[in-house]
C-alpha positions in Angstrom: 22.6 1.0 6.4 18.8 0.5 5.0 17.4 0.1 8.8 15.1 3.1 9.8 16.3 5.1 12.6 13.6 4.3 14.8 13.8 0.2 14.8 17.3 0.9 15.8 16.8 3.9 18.3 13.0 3.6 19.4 11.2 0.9 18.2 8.5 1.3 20.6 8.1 5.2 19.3 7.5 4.4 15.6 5.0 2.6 13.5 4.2 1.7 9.5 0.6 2.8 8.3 -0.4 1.2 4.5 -0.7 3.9 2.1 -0.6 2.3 -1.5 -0.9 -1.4 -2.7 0.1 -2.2 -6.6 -1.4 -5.2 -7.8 -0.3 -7.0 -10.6 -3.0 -9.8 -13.0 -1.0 -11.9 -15.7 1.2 -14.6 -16.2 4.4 -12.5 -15.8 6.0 -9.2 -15.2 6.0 -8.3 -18.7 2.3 -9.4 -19.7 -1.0 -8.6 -17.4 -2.4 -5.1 -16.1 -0.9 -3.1 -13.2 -3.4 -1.1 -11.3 -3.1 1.2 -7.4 -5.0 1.3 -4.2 -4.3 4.2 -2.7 -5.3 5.4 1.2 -7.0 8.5 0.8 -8.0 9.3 4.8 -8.4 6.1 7.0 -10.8 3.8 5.9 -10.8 5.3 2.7 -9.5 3.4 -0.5 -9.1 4.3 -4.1 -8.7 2.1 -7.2 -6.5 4.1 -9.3 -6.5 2.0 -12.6 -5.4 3.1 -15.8 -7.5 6.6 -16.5 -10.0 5.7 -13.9 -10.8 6.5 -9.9 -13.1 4.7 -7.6 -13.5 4.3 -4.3 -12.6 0.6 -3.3 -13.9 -1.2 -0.3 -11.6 -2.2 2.4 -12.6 -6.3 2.1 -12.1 -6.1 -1.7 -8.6 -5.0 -1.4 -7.9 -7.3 1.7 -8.8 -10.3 -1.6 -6.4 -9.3 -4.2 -2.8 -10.4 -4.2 -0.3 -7.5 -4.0 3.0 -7.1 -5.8 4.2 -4.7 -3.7 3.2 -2.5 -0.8 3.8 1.0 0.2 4.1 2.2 4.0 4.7 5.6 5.3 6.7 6.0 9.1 4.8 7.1 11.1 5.9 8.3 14.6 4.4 7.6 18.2 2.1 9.9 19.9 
């Protein structure tokens, strides 16, 4: 079973937060450039592409169309 615990037991008392985005430019899988946005603190993004690190701003990321997202549980206060 693949459900987490809490949308079975307590869905009220858990939450996802967006830590990473991987976005993919090219025609397919195989061809194109991969690159990261990673959450450093909230509000804080970072382009992780290739060899390079730079901070991103939130409504350039919010434009780019991601190939796959990565979200941390997070339980309720």
């Amino acid at each position: 079973d693949l459900t987490p615990y809490c949308a079975l037991e307590a869905p009220a008392q858990c939450s996802y937060e967006l830590d990473a985005v991987l976005v993919h430019r090219g025609t397919s899988r195989h061809t194109g450039h991969y690159w990261a946005a990673v959450r450093t603190r909230p509000g804080t993004w970072v382009r992780k592409d290739d060899t390079r690190a730079t901070e991103m701003p939130l409504n350039e990321l919010l434009q780019q169309e991601a190939y796959l997202l990565f979200y941390t549980r997070r339980a309720a206060q």
